[in-house]
N, C-alpha and C positions, 0 to 999 in steps of 0.2 A: 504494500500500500504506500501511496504517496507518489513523488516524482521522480523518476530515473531517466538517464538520457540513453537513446536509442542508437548510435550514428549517427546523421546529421538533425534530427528531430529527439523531443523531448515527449516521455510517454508519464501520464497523468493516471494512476490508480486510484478511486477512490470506493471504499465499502460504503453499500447503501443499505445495509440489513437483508430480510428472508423476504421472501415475497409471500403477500397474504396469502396465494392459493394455492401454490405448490411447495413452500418451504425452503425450495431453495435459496441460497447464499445469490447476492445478486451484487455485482459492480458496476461502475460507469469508468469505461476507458475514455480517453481523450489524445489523441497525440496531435502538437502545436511545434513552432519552429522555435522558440525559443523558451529561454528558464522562465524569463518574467512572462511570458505567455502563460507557462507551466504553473506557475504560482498563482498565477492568476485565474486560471479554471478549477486549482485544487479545491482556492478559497470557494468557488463559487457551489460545486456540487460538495461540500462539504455543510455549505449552510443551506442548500435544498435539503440532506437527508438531514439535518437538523430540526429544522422549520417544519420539515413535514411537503416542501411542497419540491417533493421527486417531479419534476418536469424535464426531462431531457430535451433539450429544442431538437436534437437530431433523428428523436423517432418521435415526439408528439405533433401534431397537428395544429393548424390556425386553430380550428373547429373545436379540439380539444380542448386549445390554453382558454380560447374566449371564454365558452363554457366554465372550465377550474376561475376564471376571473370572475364572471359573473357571480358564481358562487359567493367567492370570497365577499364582494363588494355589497351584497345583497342588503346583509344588517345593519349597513351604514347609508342608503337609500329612500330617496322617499319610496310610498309602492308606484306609485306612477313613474318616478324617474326610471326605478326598475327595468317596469313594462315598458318604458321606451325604448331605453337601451337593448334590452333583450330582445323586439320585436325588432331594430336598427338589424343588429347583429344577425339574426338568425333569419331571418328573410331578407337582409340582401349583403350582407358579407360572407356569410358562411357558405352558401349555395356556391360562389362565386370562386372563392377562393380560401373553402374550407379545408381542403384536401392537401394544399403545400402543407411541407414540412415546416414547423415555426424556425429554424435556420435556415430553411431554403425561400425566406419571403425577402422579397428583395423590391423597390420604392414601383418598377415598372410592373410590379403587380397591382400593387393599389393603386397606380395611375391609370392602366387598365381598368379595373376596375368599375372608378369614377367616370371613366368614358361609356363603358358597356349599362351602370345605370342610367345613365344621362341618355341614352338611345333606348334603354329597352323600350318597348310597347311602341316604337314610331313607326313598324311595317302595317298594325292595324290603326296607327292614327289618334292612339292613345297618349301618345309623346312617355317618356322617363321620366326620373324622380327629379323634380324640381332644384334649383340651385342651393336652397336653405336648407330640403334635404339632404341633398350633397353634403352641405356643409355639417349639418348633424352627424350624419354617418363617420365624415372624418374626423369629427371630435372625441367621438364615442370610440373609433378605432385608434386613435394616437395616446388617448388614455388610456384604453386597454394593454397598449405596446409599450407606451412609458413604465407600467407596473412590470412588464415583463424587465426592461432595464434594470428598476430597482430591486426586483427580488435576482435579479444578474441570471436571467434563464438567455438571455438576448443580450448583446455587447451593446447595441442601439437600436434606435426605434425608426424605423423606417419612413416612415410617416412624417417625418422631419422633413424629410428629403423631397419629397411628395407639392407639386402647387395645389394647393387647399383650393375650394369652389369657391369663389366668390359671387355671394347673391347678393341680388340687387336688393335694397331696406325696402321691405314693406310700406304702401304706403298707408298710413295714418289719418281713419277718419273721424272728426271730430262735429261735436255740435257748435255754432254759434252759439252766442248769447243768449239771442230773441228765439233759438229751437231750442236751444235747456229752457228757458222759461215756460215753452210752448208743454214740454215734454214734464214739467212739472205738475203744469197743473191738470193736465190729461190723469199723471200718476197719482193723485189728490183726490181727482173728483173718481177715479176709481176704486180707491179706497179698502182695497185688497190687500192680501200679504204680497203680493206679488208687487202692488205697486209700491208699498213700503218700502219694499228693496230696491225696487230701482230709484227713490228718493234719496234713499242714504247711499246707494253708488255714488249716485250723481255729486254728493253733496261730502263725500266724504275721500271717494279714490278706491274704497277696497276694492279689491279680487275678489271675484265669483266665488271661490273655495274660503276665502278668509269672511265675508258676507254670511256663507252658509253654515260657518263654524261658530259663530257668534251666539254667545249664552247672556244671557239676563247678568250674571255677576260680572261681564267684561263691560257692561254698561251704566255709568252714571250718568242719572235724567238731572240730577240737583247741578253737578259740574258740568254737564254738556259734555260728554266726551266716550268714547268707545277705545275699550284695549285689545289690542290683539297676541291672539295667546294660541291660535292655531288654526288649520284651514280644513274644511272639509271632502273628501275628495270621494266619487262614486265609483266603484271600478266593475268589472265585468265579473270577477272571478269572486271576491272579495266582499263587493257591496258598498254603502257607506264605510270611508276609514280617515278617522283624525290624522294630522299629522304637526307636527313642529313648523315654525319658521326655519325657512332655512339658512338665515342668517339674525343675528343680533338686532340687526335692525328690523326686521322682519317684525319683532317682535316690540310693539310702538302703542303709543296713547295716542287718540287723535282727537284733538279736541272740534266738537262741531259747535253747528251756527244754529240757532233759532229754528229753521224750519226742519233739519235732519230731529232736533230733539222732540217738537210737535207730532212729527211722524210716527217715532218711537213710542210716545209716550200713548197715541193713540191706538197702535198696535197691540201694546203690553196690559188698557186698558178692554182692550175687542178680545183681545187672549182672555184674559181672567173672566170678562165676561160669558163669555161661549163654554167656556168652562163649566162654571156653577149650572148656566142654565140646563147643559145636558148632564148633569153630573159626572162627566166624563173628564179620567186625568188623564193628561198627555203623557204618551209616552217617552217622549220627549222633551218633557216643559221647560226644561232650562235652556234648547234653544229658543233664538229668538224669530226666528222664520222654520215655520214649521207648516205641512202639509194641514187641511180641513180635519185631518183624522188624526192629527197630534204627533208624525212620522218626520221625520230626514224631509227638508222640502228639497226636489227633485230639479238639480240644474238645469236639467231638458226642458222641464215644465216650465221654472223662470223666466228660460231663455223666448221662451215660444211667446209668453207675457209679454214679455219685451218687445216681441217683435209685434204683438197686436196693439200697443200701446202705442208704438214708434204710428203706425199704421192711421189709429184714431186721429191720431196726431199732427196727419197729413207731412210727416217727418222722413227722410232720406233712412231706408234698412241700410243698419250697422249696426257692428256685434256688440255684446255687451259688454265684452273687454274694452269698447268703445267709450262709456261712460266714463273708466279710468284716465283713458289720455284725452276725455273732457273736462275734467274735473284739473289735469294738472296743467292742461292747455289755459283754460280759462286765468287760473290762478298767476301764473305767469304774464299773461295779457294786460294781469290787473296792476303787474310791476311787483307781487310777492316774491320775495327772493328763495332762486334756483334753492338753494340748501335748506330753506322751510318746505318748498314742495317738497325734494326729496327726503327727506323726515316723513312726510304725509303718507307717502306712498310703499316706504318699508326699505329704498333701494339699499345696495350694500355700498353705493358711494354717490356723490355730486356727481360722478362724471358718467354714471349711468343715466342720470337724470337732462346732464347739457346735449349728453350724445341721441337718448330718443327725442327732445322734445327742442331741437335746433329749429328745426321750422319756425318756432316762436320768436328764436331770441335775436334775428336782423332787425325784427322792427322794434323790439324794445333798446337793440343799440342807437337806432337812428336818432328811437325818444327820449334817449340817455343824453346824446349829443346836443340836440336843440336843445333838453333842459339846463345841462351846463352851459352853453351858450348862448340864451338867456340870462342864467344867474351870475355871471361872468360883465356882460357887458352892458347888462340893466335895460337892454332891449325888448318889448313884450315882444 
């Protein structure tokens, strides 16, 4: 065991224990052209049979490691991010080029790749996976490649090497002024749980899943203000499942205005009511948007509210992630500064907040400019 040199090459022994099924004694040979090569793969399959994570790159598979990664990665995921990643991976990298050896992958694979998703489906006219896809897939793949570096199954990550998709930014729809005000009082005079929620979107910035996570004790009617402490997400497999912010900031007080708390307060008051009168306890009562029958209120159903709301409304269909970048569009417009919206909204930094929400900020530099030049030369 250990390293001895060959003739012109250095041969690397290292013991990995029995194997679960057959008992046998099992080792991983290596031969490399030099000592510090030598040393340097002893170290490396010395702390796989250590660790536990026996991955040979010269007979495992893409297919395999992704899989052993995804494993590992699982307990530190949200479930959605999960099922992202895993659906990225296993329906359109693994098909693809699941089958190379994890040494034998090399950048003009996953260049390949990128090209073969980007065309598939264009002989029946379907086109391939979109730019942003693209780009998801290579993040999720060059993460997955990175962990192989650090657990040293891989010398580098190939994916480095790789030009990344670059999609074009989404474009960003937002309400005017005079159609939020439109789109309030449509949600008022319907007077629904459904329109509740879309008043405190409007009115506040949450997230569909941070909205539907919301309980009675994250909210003060006396202070005006809503905390967020976690989001709710529906899955296929799973069902309704809580989950954390997923950063620090994430996890915020938002103070509201006069008509988010009216809304609330009228909610909380229709809740207790509807209550008593059918003697029925919700199943759910500590949230705060809940289905007629006291359940998880149902994003799809929301969503559809929303969309027959927009409709009453005589208002442009946009999604209801929409009310988010109206609420911080607006806010912005009004001259609130960037690092109060971004507080508002949960981001993990300002420059998440300049980089989606640029559209905004020419014309507040123009207004920035006449104001100082004005107060400068005493000119109205």
């Amino acid at each position: 065991m250990g390293i001895r040199k060959r003739g012109k090459t250095w041969l690397v022994t290292v013991e990995l224990g029995r194997d679960a099924a057959t008992g046998k004694r099992r080792r991983a040979y290596v031969t490399v052209a030099s000592k510090r090569d030598a040393e340097r793969e002893e170290a490396r399959l010395r702390h796989q049979a250590a660790t536990g994570l026996d991955l040979e790159p010269t007979r495992i598979t893409v297919a395999e490691y992704l899989q052993h990664w995804l494993d590992a990665v699982r307990p530190n995921l949200a479930p959605t991010t999960y099922l992202r990643y895993e659906g990225l991976l296993r329906h359109q990298v693994m098909p693809h080029i699941g089958v190379i050896r994890l040494s034998k992958l090399r950048p003009l694979h996953v260049q390949h790749l990128y090209a073969r998703l980007h065309e598939a489906g264009r002989a029946d006219g379907r086109g391939g996976l979109s730019p942003r896809t693209l780009l998801h897939v290579h993040r999720v793949l060059s993460e997955a490649l990175e962990q192989a570096v650090r657990w040293q199954i891989v010398h580098r990550n190939v994916c480095q090497a790789v030009e990344a998709p670059q999609p074009r930014r989404a474009e960003i729809r937002v309400l005017t002024p005079e159609q939020a005000r439109r789109l309030l009082e449509v949600a008022e005079a319907d007077d629904s749980v459904y329109g509740h929620a879309v008043i405190l979107a409007l009115l506040s910035g949450l997230r569909l899943g941070e909205l539907l996570g919301l309980t009675w004790q994250d909210v003060d009617l006396e202070r005006g203000r809503v905390t967020v402490r976690r989001a709710l997400q529906h899955l296929a497999s799973d069902g309704p499942v809580f989950r954390e912010p997923k950063t620090a900031r994430g996890h915020r007080t938002i103070p509201l205005g006069p008509s988010a708390v009216d809304a609330l307060q009228r909610l909380r008051y229709r809740q207790m009511e509807k209550s008593l009168a059918l003697a029925l306890a919700y199943r759910d009562r500590r949230l705060v948007f809940v289905s007629p029958q006291g359940t998880h209120l149902s994003g799809f159903a929301l969503r559809r509210a929303f969309y027959r709301l927009l409709l009453e409304a005589g208002l442009p269909r946009i999604r209801f992630h929409d009310l988010r970048h109206t609420h911080a569009s607006l806010l912005l417009a009004r001259g609130v500064h960037p690092k109060i919206v971004s507080e508002r909204l949960g981001h993990a930094s300002i420059a998440i907040t300049l980089d989606i929400y640029s559209h905004v900020l020419p014309n507040l530099q123009e207004e920035a400019a006449r104001d100082l030049d004005v107060w400068l030369s005493g000119r109205p």
